[in-house]
MITIDO-794891 format. One line per 8 residues: their letters; for each residue x, y, z of C-alpha. Coordinates in nm, 4 decimals, always signed. Layout:
N
a> X:Y:Z | ...
This chain:
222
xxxxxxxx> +1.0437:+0.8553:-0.8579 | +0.9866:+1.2559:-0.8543 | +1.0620:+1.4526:-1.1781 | +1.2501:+1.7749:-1.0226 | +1.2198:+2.1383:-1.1808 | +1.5280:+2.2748:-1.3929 | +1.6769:+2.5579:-1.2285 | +1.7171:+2.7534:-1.5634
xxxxxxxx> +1.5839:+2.6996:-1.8956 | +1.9042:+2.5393:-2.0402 | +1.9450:+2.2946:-1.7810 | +1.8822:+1.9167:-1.8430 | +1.5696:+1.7553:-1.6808 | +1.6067:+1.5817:-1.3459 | +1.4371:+1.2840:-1.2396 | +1.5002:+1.1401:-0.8501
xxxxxxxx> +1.5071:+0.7429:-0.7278 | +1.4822:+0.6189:-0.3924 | +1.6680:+0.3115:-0.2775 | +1.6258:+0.0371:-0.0566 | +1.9736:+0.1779:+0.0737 | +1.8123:+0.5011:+0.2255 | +1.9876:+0.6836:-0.0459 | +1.8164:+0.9642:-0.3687
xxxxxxxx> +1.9615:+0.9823:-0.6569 | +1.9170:+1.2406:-0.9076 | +1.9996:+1.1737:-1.2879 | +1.9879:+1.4071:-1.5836 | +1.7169:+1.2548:-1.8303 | +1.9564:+1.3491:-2.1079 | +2.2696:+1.1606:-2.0063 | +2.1035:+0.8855:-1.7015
xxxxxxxx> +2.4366:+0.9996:-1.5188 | +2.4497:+1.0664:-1.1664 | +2.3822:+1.4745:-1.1084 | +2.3518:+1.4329:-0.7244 | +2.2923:+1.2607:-0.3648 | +2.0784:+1.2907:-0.0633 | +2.2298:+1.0759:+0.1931 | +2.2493:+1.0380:+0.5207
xxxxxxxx> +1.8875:+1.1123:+0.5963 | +1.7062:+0.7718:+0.5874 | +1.8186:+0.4000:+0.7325 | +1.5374:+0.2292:+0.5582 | +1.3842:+0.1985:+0.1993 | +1.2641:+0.5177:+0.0591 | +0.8688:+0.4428:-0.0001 | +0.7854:+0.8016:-0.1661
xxxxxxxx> +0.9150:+1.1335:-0.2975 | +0.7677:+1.4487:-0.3752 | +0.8178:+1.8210:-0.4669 | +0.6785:+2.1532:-0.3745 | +0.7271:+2.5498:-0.3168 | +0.7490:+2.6696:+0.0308 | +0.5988:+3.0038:+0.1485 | +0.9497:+3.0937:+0.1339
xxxxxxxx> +1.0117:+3.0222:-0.2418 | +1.2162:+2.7359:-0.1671 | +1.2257:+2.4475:-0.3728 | +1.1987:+2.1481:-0.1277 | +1.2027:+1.7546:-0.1708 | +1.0044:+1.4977:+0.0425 | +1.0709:+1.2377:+0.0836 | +0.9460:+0.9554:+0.3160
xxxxxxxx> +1.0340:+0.5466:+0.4226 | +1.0184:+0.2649:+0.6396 | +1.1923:+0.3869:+0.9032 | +0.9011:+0.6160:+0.9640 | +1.0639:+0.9622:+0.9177 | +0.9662:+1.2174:+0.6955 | +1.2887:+1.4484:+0.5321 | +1.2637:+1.7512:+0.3688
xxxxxxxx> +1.5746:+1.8672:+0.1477 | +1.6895:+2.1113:-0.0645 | +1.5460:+2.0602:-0.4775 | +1.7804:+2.4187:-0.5310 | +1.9805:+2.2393:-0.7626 | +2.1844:+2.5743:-0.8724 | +2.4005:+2.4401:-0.5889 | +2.7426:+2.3002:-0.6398
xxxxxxxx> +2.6954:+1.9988:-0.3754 | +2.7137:+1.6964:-0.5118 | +2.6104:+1.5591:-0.1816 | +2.3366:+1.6721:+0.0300 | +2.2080:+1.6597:+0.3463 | +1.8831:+1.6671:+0.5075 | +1.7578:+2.0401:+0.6110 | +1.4354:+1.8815:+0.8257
xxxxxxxx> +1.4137:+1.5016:+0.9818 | +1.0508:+1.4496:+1.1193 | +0.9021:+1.1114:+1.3161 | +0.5765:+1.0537:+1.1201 | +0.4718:+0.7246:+1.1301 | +0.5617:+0.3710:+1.3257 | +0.6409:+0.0967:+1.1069 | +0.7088:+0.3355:+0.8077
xxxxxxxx> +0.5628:+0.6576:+0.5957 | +0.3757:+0.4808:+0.2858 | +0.2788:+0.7586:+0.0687 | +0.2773:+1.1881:+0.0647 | +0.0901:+1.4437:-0.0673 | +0.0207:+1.8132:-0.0607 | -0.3232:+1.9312:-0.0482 | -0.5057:+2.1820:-0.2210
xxxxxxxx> -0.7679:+2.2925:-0.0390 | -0.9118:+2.6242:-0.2052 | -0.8384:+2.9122:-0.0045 | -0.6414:+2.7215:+0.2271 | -0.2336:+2.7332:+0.2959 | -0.0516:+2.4150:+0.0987 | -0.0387:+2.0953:+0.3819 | +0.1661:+1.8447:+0.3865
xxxxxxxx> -0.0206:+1.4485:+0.4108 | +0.1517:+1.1789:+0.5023 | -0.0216:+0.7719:+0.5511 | +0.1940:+0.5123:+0.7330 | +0.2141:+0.1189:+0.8332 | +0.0609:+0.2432:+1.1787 | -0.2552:+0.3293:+1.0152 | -0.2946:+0.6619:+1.0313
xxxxxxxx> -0.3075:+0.9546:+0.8487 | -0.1085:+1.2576:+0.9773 | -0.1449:+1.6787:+0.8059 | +0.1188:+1.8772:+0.8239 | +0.1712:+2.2754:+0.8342 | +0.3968:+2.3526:+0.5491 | +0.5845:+2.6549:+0.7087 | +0.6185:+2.5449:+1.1099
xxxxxxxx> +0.6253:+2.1339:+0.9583 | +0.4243:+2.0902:+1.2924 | +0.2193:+1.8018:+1.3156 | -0.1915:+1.9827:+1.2423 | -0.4078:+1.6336:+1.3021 | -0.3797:+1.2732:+1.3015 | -0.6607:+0.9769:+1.2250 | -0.7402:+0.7307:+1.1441
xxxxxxxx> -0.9461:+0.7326:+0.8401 | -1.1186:+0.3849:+0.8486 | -1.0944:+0.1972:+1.1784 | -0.8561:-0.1263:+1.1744 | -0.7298:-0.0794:+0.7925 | -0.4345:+0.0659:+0.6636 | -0.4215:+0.3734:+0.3924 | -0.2624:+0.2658:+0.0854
xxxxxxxx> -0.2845:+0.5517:-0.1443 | -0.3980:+0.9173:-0.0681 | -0.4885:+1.1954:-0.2920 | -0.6314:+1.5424:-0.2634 | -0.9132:+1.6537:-0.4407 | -1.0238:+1.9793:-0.4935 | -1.3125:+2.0241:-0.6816 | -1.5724:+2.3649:-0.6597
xxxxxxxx> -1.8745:+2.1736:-0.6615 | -1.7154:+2.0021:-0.3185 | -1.5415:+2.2024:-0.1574 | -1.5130:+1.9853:+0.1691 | -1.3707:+1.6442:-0.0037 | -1.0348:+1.7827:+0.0477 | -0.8697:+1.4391:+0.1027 | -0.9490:+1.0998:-0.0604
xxxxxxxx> -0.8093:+0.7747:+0.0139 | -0.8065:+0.3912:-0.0502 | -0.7275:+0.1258:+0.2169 | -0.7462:-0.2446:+0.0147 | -1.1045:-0.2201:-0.0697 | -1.3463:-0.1784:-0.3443 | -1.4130:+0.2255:-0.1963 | -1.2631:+0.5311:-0.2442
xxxxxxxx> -1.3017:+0.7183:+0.0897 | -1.3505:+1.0727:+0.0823 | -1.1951:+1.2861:+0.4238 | -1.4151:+1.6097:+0.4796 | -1.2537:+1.8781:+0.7005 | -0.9735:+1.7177:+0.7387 | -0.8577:+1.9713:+0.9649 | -1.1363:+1.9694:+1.1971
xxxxxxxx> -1.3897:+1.7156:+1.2581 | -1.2282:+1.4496:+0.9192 | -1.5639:+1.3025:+0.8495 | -1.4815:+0.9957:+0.6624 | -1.7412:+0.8043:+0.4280 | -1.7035:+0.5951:+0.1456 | -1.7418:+0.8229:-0.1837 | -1.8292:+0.5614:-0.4233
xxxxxxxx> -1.8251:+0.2149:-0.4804 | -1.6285:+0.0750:-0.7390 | -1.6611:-0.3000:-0.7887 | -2.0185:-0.1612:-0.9225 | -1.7955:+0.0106:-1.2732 | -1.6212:-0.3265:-1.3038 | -1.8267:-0.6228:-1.5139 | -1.8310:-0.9678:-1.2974
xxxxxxxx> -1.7132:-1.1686:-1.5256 | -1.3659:-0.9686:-1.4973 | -1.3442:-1.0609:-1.1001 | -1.2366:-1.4421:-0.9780 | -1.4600:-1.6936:-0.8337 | -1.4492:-1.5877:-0.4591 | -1.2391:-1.2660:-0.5433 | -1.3359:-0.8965:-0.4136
xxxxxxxx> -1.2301:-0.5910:-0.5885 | -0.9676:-0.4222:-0.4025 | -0.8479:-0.0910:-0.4695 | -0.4582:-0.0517:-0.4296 | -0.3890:+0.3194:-0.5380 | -0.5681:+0.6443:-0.6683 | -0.4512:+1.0077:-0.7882 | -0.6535:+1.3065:-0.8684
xxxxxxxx> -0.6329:+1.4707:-1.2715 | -0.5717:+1.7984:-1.2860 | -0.8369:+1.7931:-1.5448 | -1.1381:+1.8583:-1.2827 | -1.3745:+1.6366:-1.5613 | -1.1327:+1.3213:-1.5017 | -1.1479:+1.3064:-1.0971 | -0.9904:+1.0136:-1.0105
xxxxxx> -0.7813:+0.6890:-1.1673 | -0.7346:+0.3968:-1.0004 | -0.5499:+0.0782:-0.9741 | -0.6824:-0.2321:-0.9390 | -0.6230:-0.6186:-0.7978 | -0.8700:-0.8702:-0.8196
């Protein structure tokens, strides 16, 4: 689900859903009818959507699924169309794109970040949608979540991430060498008696405030 910008000041809010059909929908949040349709972009389930302002002042819309390919539409919705179609089809990840995110690396052009089933994490250029970098962040586990952080007193934890444990993993550089090391622990925040008998702490998702004095929230499964 991606809350979309109004393209005047009268307009009605827009929300977007991806389907398991490969198909985003856009409703008006003051009716729930049916505003618009991006089809024929995806042949999988859509995983994750997102919004942001290219260099060129274009609203765009991300979105990303299990077929592995990352789409990038149109969000100008003073068009007419009713229908859409994708303006950009990339091949980001095997086995599907889990989760997207632009960073915000001070002083730095936006990126596009993308995690996928394959296990890697790939950065994207935001005006050439070339593929910057790709790693893997922790050897043999998969990214679940990713974030990006941008904080003064560190400016080189531009990406952070979670892959099923009890860590939040911080990616410094990741444009250059992506030094990746657990930033903190945190089974150690949780009291025992909360976890199971034989059950670990394992951390499933995680988003950065825009409140620099609330960092990071996180999901939880015991």
């Amino acid at each position: 689900m991606e809350f979309l910008s109004r393209s005047s000041a009268g307009d009605s809010p827009l929300v977007a859903f991806g389907g398991s059909d490969g198909v985003i929908r856009v409703l008006s949040m003051m009716t729930w009818k049916l505003v618009r349709r991006y089809t024929g972009g995806h042949k999988g389930s859509i995983s994750c959507l997102m919004t942001f302002m290219a260099s060129s002042g274009e609203a765009l819309l991300v979105s990303g699924a299990s077929d592995g390919l990352l789409i990038l539409w149109s969000a100008d919705h003073g068009q007419d169309s009713r229908e859409l179609v994708p303006k950009l089809s990339l091949k980001a990840h095997d086995g599907g794109v889990v989760a997207v995110e632009l960073s915000r690396v001070i002083g730095g052009a936006p990126q596009l970040i993308t995690i996928g089933a394959d296990k890697t994490l790939a950065i994207w250029d935001t005006m050439s949608f070339k593929e910057l970098r790709r790693i893997k962040p922790v050897p043999r586990l998969a990214c679940h979540s990713v974030a990006s952080w941008c904080h003064p007193r560190a400016p080189n934890l531009d990406i952070l991430t979670c892959v099923k444990d009890s860590y939040i993993w911080a990616i410094e550089h990741p444009t250059y060498s992506a030094l990746t090391r657990p930033l903190c622990d945190l089974s150690s925040l949780v009291p025992p008696q909360v976890v199971a008998p034989n059950k670990k702490l394992r951390v499933f998702s995680c988003f950065c405030s825009c409140d620099p004095r609330t960092l990071i929230s996180c999901f939880f499964k015991k």
